[in-house]
ZADOPA-92043 format. One line per 10 residues: for each residue x, y, z of C-alpha. Coordinates in nm, 2 decimals. Example, Ala and Ser with C-alpha at 12.3 -4.5 7.8 and 13.67 -1.06 7.14 Angstrom:
REM ZADOPA-92043
1.23 -0.45 0.78 ~ 1.37 -0.11 0.71
END
This chain:
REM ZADOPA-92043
3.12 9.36 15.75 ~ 3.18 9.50 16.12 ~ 2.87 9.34 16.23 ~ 2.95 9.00 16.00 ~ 3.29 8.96 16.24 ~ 3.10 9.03 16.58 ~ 2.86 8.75 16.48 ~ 3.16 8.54 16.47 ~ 3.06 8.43 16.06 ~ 3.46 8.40 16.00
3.43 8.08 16.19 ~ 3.11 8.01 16.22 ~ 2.98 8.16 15.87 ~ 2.57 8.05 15.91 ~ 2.57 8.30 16.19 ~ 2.60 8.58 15.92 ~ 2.38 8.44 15.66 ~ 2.05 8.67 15.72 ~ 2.24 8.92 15.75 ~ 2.40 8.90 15.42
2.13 8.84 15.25 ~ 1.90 9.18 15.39 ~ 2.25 9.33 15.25 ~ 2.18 9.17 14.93 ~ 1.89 9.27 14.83 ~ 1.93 9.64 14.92 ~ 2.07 9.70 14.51 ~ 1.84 9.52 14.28 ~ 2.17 9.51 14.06 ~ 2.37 9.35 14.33
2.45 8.95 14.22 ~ 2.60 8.88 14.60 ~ 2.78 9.00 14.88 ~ 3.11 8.72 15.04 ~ 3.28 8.71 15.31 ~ 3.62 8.55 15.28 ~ 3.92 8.53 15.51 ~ 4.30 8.71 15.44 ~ 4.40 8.40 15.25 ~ 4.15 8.42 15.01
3.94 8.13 15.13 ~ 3.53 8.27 15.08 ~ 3.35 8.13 15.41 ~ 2.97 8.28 15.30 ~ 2.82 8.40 14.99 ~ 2.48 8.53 14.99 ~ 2.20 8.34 14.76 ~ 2.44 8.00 14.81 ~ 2.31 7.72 15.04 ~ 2.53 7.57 15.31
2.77 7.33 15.27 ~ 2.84 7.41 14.87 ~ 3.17 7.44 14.84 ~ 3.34 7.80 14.78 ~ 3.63 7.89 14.61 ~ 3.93 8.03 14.73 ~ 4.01 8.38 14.54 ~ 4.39 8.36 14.62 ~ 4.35 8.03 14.39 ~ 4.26 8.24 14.09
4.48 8.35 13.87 ~ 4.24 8.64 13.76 ~ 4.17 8.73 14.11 ~ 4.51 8.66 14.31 ~ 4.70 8.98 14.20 ~ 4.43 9.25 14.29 ~ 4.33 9.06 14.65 ~ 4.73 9.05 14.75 ~ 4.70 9.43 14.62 ~ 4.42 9.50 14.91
4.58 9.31 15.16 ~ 4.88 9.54 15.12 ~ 4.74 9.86 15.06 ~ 4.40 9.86 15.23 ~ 4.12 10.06 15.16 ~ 3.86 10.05 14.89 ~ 3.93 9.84 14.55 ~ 3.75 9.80 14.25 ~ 3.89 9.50 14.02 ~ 3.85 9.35 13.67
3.51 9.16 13.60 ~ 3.53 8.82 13.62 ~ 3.26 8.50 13.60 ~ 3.14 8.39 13.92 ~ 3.05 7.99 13.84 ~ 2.91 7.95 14.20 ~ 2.66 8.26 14.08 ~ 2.62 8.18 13.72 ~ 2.67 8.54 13.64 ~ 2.96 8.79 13.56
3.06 9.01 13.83 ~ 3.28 9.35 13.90 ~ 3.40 9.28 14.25 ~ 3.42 9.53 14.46 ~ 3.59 9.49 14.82 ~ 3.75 9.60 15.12 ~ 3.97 9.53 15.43 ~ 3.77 9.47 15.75 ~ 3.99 9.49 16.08 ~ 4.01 9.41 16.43
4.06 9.67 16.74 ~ 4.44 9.63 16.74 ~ 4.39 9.72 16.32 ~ 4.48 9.37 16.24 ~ 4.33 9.27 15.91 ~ 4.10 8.98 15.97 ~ 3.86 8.96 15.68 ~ 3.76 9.08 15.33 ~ 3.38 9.17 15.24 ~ 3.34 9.19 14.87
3.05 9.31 14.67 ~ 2.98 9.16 14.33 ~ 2.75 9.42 14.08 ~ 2.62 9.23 13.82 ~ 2.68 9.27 13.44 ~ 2.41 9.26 13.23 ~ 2.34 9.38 12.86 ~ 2.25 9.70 12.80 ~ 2.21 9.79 13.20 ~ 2.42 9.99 13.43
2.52 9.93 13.76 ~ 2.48 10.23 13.92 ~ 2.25 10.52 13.69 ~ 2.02 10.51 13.39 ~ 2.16 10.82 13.26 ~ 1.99 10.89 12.94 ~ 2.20 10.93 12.66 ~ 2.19 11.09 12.33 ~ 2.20 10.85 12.05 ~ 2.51 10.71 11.93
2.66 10.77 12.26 ~ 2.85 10.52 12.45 ~ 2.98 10.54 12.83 ~ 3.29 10.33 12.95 ~ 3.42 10.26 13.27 ~ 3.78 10.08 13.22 ~ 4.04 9.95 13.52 ~ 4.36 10.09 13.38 ~ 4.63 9.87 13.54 ~ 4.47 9.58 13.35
4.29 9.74 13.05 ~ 3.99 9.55 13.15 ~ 3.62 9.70 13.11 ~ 3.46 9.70 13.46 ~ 3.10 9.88 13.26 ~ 2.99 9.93 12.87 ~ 2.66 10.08 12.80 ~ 2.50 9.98 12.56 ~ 2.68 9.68 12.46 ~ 2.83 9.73 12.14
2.66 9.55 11.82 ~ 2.81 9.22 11.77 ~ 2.92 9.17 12.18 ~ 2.79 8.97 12.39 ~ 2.89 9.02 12.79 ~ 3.14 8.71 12.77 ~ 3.35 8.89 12.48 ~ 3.33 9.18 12.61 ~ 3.44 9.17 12.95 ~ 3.66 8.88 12.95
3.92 9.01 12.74 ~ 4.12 9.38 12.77 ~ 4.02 9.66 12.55 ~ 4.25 9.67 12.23 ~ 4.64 9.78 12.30 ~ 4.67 10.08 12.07 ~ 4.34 10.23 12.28 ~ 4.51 10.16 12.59 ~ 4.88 10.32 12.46 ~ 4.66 10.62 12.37
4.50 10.61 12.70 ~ 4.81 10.62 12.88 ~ 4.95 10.92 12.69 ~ 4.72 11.12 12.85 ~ 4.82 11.22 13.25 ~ 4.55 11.47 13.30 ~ 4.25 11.38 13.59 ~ 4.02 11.51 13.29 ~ 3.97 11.60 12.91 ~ 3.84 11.54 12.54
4.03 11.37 12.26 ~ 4.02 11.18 11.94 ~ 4.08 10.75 11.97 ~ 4.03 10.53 11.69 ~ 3.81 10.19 11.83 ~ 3.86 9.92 11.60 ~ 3.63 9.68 11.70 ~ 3.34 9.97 11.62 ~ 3.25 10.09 11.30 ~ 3.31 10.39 11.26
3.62 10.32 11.43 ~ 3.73 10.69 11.54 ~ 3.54 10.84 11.81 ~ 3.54 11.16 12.01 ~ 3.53 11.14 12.41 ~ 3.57 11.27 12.70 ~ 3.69 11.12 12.98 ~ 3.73 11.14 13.40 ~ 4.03 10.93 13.60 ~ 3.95 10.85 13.95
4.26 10.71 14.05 ~ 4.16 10.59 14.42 ~ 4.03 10.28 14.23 ~ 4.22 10.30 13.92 ~ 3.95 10.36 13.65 ~ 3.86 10.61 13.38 ~ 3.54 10.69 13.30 ~ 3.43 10.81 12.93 ~ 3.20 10.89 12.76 ~ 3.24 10.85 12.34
3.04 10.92 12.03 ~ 3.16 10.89 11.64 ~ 3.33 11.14 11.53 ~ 3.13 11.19 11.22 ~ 2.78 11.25 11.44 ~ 2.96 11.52 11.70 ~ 2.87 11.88 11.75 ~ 3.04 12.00 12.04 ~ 2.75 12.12 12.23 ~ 2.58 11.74 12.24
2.93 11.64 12.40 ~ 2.93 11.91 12.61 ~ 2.59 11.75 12.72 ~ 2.77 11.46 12.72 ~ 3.00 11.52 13.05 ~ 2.67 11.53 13.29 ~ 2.58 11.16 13.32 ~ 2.95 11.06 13.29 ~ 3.01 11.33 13.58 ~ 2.72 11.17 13.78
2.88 10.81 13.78 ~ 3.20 10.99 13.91 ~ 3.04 11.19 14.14 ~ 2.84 10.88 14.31 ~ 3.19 10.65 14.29 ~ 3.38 11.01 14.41 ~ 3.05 11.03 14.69 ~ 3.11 10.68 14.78 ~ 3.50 10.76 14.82 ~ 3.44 11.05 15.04
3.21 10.85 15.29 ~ 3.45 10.58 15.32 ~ 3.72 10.79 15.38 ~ 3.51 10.97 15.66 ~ 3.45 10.64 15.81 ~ 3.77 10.51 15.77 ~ 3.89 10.81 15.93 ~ 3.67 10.77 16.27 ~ 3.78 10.42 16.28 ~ 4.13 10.51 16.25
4.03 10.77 16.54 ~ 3.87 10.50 16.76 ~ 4.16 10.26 16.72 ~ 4.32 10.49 16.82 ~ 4.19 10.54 17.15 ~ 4.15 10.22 17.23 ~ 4.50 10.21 17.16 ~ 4.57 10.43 17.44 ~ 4.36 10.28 17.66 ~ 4.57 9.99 17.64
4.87 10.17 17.75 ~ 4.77 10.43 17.96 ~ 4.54 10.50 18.26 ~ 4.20 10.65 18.22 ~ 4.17 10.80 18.58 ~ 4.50 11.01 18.55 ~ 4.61 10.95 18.17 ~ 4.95 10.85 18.29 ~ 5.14 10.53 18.12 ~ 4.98 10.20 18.31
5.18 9.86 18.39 ~ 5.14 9.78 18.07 ~ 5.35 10.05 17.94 ~ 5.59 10.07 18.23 ~ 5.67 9.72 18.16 ~ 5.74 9.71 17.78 ~ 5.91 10.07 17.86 ~ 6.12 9.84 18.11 ~ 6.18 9.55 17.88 ~ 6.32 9.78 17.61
6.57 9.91 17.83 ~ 6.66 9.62 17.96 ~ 6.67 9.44 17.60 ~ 6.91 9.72 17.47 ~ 7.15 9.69 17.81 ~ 7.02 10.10 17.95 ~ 7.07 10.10 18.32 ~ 6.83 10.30 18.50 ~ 6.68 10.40 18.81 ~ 6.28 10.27 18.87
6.13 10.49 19.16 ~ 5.80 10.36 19.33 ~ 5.61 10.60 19.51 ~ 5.30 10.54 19.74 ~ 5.09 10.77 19.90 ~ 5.08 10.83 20.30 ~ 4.75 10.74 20.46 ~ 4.55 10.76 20.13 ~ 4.33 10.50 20.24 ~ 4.23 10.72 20.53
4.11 10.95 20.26 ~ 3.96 10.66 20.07 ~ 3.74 10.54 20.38 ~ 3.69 10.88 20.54 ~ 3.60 11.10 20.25 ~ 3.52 10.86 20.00 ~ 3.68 10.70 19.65 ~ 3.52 11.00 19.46 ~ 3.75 11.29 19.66 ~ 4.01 10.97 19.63
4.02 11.00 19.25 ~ 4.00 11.39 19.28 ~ 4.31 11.38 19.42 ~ 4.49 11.08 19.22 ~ 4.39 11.33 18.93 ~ 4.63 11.60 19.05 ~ 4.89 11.45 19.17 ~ 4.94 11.27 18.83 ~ 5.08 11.65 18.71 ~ 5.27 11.75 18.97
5.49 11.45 18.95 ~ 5.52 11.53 18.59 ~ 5.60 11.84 18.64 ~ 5.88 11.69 18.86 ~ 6.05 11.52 18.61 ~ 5.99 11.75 18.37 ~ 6.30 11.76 18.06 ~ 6.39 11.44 18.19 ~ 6.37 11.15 17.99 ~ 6.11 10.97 18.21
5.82 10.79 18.21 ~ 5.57 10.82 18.50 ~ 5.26 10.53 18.51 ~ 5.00 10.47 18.76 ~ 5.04 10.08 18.86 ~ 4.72 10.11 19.05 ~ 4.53 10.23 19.35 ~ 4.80 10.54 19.54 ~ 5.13 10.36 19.38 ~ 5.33 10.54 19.10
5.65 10.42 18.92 ~ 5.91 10.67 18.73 ~ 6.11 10.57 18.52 ~ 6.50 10.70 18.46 ~ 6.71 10.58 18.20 ~ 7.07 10.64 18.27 ~ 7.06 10.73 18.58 ~ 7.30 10.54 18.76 ~ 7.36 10.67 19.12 ~ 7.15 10.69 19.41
7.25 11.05 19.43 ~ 7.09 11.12 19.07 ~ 6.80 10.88 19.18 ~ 6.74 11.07 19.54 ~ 6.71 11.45 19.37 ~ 6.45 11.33 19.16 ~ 6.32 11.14 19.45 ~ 6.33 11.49 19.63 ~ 6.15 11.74 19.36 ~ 5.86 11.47 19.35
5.80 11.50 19.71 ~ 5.90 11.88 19.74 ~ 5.57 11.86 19.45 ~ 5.36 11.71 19.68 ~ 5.41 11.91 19.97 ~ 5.17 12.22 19.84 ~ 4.82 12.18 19.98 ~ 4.54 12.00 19.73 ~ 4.28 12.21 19.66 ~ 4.00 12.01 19.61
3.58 12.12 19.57 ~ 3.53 12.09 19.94 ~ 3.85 12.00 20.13 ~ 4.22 12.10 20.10 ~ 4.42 11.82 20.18 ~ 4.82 11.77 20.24 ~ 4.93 11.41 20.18 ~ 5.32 11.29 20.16 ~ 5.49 10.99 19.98 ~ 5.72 10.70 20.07
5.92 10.64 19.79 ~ 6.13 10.31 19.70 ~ 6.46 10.34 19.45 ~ 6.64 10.06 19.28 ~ 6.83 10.00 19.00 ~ 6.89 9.81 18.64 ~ 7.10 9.59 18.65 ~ 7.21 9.58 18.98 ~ 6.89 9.55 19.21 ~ 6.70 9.32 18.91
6.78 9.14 18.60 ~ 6.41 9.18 18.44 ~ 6.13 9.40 18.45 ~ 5.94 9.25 18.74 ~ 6.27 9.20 18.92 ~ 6.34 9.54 18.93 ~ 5.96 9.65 19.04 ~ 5.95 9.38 19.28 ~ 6.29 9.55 19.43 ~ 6.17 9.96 19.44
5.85 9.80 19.57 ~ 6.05 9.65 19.90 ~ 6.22 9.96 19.91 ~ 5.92 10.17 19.94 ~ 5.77 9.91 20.22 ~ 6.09 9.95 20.38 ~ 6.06 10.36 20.35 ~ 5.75 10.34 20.54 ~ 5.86 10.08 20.78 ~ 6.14 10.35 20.88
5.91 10.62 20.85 ~ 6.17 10.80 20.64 ~ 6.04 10.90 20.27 ~ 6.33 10.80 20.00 ~ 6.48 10.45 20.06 ~ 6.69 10.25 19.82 ~ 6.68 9.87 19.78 ~ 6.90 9.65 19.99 ~ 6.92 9.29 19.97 ~ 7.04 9.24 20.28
6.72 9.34 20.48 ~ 6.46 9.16 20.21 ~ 6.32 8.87 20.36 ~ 6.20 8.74 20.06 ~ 6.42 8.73 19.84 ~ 6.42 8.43 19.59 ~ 6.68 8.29 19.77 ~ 6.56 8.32 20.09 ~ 6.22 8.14 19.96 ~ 6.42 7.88 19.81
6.61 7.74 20.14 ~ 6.27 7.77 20.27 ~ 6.15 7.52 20.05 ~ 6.49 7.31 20.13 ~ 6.44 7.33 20.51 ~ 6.17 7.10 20.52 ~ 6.40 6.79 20.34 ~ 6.67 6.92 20.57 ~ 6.48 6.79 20.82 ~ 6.38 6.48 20.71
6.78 6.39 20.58 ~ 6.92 6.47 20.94 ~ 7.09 6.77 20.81 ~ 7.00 6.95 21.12 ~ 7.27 6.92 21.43 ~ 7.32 7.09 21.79 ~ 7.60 7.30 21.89 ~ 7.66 7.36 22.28 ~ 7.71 7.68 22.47 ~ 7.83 7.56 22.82
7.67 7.78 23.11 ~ 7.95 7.87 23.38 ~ 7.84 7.95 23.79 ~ 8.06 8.22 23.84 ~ 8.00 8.17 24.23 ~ 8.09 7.82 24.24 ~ 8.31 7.83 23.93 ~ 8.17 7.55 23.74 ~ 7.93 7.39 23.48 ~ 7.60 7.48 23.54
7.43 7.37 23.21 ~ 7.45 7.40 22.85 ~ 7.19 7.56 22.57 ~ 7.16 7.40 22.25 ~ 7.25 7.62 21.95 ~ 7.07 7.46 21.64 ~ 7.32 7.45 21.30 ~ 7.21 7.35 20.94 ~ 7.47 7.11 20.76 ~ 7.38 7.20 20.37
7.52 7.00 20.13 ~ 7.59 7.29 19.90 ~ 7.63 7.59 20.13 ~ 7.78 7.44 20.42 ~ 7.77 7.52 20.76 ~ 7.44 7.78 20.77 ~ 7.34 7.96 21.13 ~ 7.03 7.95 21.31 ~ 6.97 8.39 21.16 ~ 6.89 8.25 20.81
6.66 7.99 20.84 ~ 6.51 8.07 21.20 ~ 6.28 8.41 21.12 ~ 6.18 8.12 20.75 ~ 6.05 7.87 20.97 ~ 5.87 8.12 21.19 ~ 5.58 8.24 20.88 ~ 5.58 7.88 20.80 ~ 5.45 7.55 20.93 ~ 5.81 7.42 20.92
5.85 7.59 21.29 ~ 5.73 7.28 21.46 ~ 5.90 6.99 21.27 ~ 6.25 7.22 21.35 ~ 6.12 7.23 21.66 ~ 6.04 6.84 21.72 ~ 6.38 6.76 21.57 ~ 6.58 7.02 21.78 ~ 6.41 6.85 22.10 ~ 6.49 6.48 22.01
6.81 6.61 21.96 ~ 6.90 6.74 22.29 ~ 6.75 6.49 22.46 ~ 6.94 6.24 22.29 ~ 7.28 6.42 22.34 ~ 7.12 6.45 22.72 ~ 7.03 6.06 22.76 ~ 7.41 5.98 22.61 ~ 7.57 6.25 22.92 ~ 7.35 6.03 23.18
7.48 5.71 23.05 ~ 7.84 5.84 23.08 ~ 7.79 5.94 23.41 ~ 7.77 6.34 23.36 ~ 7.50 6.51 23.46 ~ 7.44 6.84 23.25 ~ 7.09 7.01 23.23 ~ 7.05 7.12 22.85 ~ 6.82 7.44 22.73 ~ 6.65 7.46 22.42
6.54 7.77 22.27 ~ 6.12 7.78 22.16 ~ 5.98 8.01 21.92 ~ 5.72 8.28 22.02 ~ 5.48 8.06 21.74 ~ 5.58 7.73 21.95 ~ 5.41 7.91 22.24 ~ 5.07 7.97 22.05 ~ 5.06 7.60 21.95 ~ 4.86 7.35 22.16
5.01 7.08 22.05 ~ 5.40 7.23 22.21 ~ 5.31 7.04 22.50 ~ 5.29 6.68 22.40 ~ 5.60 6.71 22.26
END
């Protein structure tokens, strides 16, 4: 069924039609083996041509209740017989759950054994005569095997009706896995019969095996218990295998599970992780503190030693920062490459955030021991907190990470966020994007600083200040939007306008009879453009 789902039959169901028919014909008893989706629809039956039309299982009354049944409870089910039009033949269906690497249900592969007279489906035990084996599904009362087929039966009576109720009240008294007893049959004559009989409750039958009462000796039903203990042992067999191989499933899931979430060079959380552990915080109002930490110079390691000794040491420093926050509750994650987030919820103050900050780095300090160097290697590490520093997850990373650039900028090693000295800030690249219409409305304008001789006690000159009317902010000085317009393209527009400007104010002085020489102000960036000279 595994296979059937990588070949894509679910949506595509030709794709998995040799397939299911090599399956088909590995049990001479087996009428077919389907495929059909969690809402009952069959895609592929084996021995049908394409493009017949296949029935949907969740549409039959008879089959609806025991198909909701496995989609609930999983494993391996065994359900009443039932006639198979499509196959022409009567059927006990036998199916199971097949699931995706998250362990999402995504399809049901069903087996149907078919009923014939006088054959079994899975031995040819031979039997004494007068004997008669039975398998029966108890929630329904329904016989899923009779061998041989009583005289007077055909398969149609037999199996599409439930065994009589007094036999199933009488069944029912008994709560024992095993045991003998008397039942009267009264559809046989002679109606009472001795049996004995085996439960195997993962599928929710009872084998037996009866024989008239008037034709027992004890020692021929002793006998008996052998081929009824074979057909349990193979269904018990059959059991135990899929429990095995439901069981390393379960274990693979498992760890691909945890690969998801975690890293596989250091086994730490990964982004992943961090950022649901962030958005749960966040979602039930925790503050916290976030601490990024990256390591000094490891790319030196990196190029000079190579990414081998690189992950070597990755490996142990993953430890000693846990061993830093140890009986904390934190969570440490790799985000990738030398950078390392821990995570603090309830920790509120930056003296709480900077101790932990400290044991981490007092960690670090010891020399690495690895196969053929010993290395010593520090940390910058950035701090910032929920909810003041970041309203969402990548808020608040985005914040410790500026912090941490900002720690190695300083060349100190614990640095807390501040707003005031990030230069990108949304905000800041918001009037960024504004400064360009400013310039193209005329919401730029030029203030004057006069220039005094103090020998001759008079105007010498004035230098053009440069001020930005915004309509919703106001009056906005040259500090703001300046060091913006410097890492973008916007620097020479500003520039242009700031010229055209000044010389305007300049050309209205002449005409008025003053004669005041005006500065402007040009950008380092205006000095490496070639074009700074034809305007």
């Amino acid at each position: 069924g595994t296979e059937l789902l990588a070949l894509g039959a679910l949506d595509h169901p030709e794709n998995g039609r040799p397939l299911i028919e090599r399956m088909r014909h590995i049990d001479p008893n087996m009428a077919g083996f389907g495929l059909a989706r969690t809402d009952g629809q069959l895609v592929l039956v084996s021995s049908l041509p394409p493009g017949k039309p296949l029935p949907n299982l969740m549409a039959k009354p008879e089959m609806a209740p025991y198909f909701s049944k496995l989609l609930q409870t999983g494993g391996l089910s065994v359900s009443p017989p039932y006639f198979m039009a499509e196959l022409r033949s009567w059927v006990v269906p036998i199916r199971t759950l097949l699931y995706d690497a998250t362990s999402i249900p995504m399809a049901v592969m069903t087996a149907g054994y078919a009923i014939r007279d006088n054959s079994n489906l899975w031995t040819q035990p031979a039997l004494p005569s007068g004997v008669r084996t039975f398998i029966v599904h108890e929630p329904s009362g329904r016989p899923v095997y009779v061998a041989p087929i009583p005289t007077g039966f055909d398969v149609i009576r037999l199996y599409s009706q439930p065994i009589d109720d007094s036999v199933r009240r009488h069944l029912a008294t008994h709560s024992t896995p095993e045991g003998f007893d008397l039942v009267d049959l009264p559809r046989l004559r002679p109606s009472t019969h001795v049996y004995a009989y085996t439960r195997l409750p993962e599928f929710d039958l009872l084998v037996a095996a009866a024989r008239p009462q008037q034709n027992v000796y004890l020692q021929w039903l002793q006998r008996l218990i052998i081929p009824t203990a074979l057909l349990a042992t193979l269904l018990l067999g059959a059991w135990l295998a899929y429990r095995r191989t439901a069981r390393m499933q379960a274990e693979a899931q498992a760890e691909l599970a945890f690969q998801a979430h975690h890293d596989v060079l250091t086994r730490l959380g990964n982004r992943t992780l961090l950022l649901q552990g962030l958005e749960a915080h966040i979602a039930h109002g925790t503050p916290m503190a976030l601490l990024l930490l990256d390591l000094n110079h490891f790319k030196e390691v990196n190029d000079t030693l190579g990414h081998m000794v690189g992950d070597q040491l990755l490996r142990q420093i993953a430890p000693r920062i846990e061993s830093a926050v140890a009986g904390k509750q934190a969570l440490v994650a790799r985000l990738g490459g030398d950078e390392f987030t821990v995570t603090l919820p309830g920790v509120t103050t930056l003296n709480e955030a900077e101790a932990v900050a400290t044991d981490i780095l007092t960690c670090l300090t010891p020399t690495f021991e690895l196969p053929q160097f010993n290395l010593e290697i520090g940390a910058s590490i950035g701090i910032a907190f929920f909810p003041r520093d970041g309203a969402d997850a990548h808020a608040l990373l985005r914040a410790a990470d500026v912090a941490m650039y900002q720690a190695k900028r300083q060349g100190i090693h614990i640095t807390p966020y501040d707003a005031n000295t990030d230069q990108h800030t949304p905000e800041r690249l918001a009037l960024m994007s504004e400064l360009g219409q400013a310039i193209q409305q005329g919401q730029l304008e030029l203030h004057y600083q006069p220039k005094w001789d103090l020998v001759s006690n008079s105007l010498c000159g004035v230098e053009a200040l440069v001020r930005w009317r915004h309509p919703r902010l106001g009056l906005i000085f040259p500090d703001s939007f300046i060091p913006l317009a410097e890492v973008s393209n916007i620097i020479r527009p500003l520039t242009e306008t700031t010229l055209r400007l000044a010389l305007a104010q300049h050309q209205a002085w002449q005409a008025e009879g003053r004669h005041i020489p005006v500065a402007v102000n040009l950008s380092a960036r205006n000095l490496l453009d070639e074009h700074v000279v034809h305007t």
